[in-house]
N, C-alpha and C positions, 0 to 999 in steps of 0.2 A: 431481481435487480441486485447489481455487487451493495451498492449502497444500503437498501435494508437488511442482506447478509450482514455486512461490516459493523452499521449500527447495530444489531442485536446480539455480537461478537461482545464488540465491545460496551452493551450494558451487560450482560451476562459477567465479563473481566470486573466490570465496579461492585458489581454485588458479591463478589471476594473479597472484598477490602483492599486494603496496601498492598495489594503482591505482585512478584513482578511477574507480566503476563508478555509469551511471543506469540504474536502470531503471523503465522508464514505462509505465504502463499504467490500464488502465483495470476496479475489480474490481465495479464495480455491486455493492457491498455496503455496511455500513455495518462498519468494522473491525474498532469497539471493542468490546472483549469478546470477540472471535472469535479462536482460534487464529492467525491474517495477523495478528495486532500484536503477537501475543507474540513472534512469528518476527521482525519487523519491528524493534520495540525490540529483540531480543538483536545484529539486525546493526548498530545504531548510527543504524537511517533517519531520516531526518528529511523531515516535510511539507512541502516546500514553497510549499504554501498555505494553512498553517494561521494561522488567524485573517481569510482572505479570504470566509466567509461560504459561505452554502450551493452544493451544484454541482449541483445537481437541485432540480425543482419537478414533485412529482409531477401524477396526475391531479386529487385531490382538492383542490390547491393545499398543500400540502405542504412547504415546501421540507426539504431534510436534504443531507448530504454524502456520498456515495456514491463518488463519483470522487478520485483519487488521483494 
């Protein structure tokens, strides 16, 4: 499941200490509302392509934001 990936990411990153840690990926999902953004918000993450517009267009013509 993304979410015990993500959570052992990210305790793996705090037992670094202060550093600044990226991690990239790619979750084919849409976030919000889903457990990945509670996790997300409680680490401090921040989008950095939020407000760049859609990152998928689906079959139907679609477009929405899935990638991250």
């Amino acid at each position: 499941m993304a979410s015990d990936l993500l959570t052992m990411t990210l305790e793996l990153a705090e037992s670094l200490g202060r550093v600044p840690v990226f991690i990239v990926g790619d979750f084919n999902l849409n976030i919000d509302g889903h457990d990945l953004a509670h996790i997300l918000n409680w680490a401090g993450w921040e989008d950095l392509l939020q407000g760049m517009g859609p990152t998928c267009k689906g079959t139907g013509g679609t477009e929405s934001k899935i990638d991250y």
